[in-house]
N, C-alpha and C positions, 0 to 999 in steps of 0.2 A: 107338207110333203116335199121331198127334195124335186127340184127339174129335172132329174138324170133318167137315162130309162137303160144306162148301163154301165160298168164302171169305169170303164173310161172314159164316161162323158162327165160322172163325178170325179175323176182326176184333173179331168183338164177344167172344171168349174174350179175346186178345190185348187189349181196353177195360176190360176187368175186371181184369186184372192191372197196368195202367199207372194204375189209378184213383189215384197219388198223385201221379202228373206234375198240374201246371196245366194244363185245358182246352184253352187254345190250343194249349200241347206236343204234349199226345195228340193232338191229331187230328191234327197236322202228321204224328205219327211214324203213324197209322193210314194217312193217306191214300196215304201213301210204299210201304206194305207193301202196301198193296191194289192200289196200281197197278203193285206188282212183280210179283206175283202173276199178275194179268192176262196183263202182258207176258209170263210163263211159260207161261203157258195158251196165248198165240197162237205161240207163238215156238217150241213143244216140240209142240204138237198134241197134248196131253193131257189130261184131264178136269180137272173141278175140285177134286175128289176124290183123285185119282193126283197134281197138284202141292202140295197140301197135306199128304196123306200125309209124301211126303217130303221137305218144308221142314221147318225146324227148329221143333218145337212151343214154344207160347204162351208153356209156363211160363221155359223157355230163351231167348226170344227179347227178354220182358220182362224177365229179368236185366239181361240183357246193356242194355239201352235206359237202363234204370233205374242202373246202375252209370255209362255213360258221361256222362249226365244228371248224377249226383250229383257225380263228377268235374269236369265241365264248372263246374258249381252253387260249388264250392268255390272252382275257380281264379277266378272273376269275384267271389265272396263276399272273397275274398281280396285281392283283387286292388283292387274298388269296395265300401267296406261299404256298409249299405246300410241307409244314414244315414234316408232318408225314408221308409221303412218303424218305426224308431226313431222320429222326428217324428210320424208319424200314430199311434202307442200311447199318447205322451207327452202330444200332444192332445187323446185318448180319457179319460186319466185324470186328469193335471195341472188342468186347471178346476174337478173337485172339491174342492182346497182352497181356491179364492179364492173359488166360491159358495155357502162353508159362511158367511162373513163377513156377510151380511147380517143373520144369526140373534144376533149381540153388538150391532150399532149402529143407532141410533135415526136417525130422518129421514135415513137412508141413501138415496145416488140410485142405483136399481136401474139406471138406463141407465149409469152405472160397468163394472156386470158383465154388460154384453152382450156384448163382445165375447168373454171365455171362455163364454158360451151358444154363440154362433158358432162356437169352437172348438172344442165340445163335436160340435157337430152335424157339421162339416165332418169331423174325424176320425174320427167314427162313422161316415160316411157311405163314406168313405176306406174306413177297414177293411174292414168287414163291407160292401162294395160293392165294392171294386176287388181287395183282397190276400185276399177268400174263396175262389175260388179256384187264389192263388199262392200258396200255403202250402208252407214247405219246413220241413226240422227245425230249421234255428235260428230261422225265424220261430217257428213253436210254442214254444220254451224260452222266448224272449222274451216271447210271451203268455202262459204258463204262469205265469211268474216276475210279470209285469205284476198277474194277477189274483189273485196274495199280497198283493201291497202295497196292493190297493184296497180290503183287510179292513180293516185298522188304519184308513186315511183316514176308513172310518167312523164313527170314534170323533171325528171334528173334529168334524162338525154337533150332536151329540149333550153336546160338550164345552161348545162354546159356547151352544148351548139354556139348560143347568143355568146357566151361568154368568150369563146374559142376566135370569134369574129369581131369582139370589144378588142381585142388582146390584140389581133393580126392583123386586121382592117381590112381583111378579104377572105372572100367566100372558098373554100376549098373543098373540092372535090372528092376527093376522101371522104371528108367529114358528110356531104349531103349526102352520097352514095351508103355511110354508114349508118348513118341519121335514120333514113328511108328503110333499110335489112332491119334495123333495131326494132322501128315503129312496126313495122309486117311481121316478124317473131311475136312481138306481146299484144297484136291483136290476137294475131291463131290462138296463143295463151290464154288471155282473157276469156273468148269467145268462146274457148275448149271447156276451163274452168264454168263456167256459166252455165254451159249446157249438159255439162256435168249434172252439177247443182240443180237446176230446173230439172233433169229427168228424175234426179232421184226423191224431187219434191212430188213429181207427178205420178211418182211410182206409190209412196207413202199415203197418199187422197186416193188414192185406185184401191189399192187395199185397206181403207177405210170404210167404203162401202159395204 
């Protein structure tokens, strides 16, 4: 017997359990169930209680939603990759190599590397604003795998520092003040990515149960 004793205590049980569908998804599949529901209620002259009862409970019903979903998820994964979700990671991360370069060369024109700032910003914005909550498991692998690589990249700004200072034989201002904005950018990055990643794994085990 379901735990609801009304329907919308079976929606918000049945919310809980879809919490790895995207936003939009759920609620379309919420609203769908709720208005079945209803229709039940007026159509059978039964309580709300007695149609819940014996509808098929939450944890069953979000299988089922969640399998056809994932099915669905494949055949169009397959079908369209899904290239521009690719692009907006590549953007996220890719600009850290070209605005480590400032830290080797002298009377360098900073308005050169505006436009991967740009790209920095527009993809971060992309991500972690638009595809937070579209998150499916290949998106995750993909940012999993993305916030491996942004380790090692740290070693560019850091490479070129030493070298900056091999070259000059003095510490320049610029360069640590730059060093230091670089490092604090692709922490927030990293740590963004990350927590990304970890929500949507903890979303994916929530809805397991």
């Amino acid at each position: 017997m379901n735990k609801s004793h009304t329907v919308e205590d079976y929606v918000s049980q049945l919310e809980y359990k879809l919490r790895e569908l995207p936003a939009d998804e759920r609620r379309a599949h919420l609203n769908e169930i709720r208005d079945h529901l209803m229709e039940l209620i007026a159509e059978e002259g039964k309580t709300e209680q007695q149609i819940v009862d014996s509808f098929m409970s939450p944890e069953q019903l979000s299988r089922e939603i969640l399998h056809e979903e994932q099915h669905s998820r494949q055949k169009t994964e397959f079908a369209i990759p899904d290239y521009w979700y690719g692009v907006t990671v590549i953007s996220v991360i890719g600009p850290f190599g070209a605005l480590a370069l400032p830290l080797i060369f002298e009377n360098i024109d900073i308005g050169l590397f505006l436009p991967f700032l740009l790209q920095l910003i527009v993809g971060t914005s992309v991500l972690f604003g638009y595809y937070k909550n579209k998150m499916t498991t290949k998106r995750g692998d993909i940012l999993r795998k993305s916030g491996r690589v942004m380790v090692p990249v740290l070693a560019i700004p850091f490479g070129l520092f030493s070298l900056h200072i091999m070259q000059t034989g003095q510490l320049d201002t610029f360069n640590v003040a730059y060093l230091a904005c670089y490092v604090l950018v692709w922490v927030l990055t990293y740590f963004s990515i990350r927590s990304l990643y970890l929500n949507h794994v903890k979303i994916v085990e929530l809805s397991s149960y």
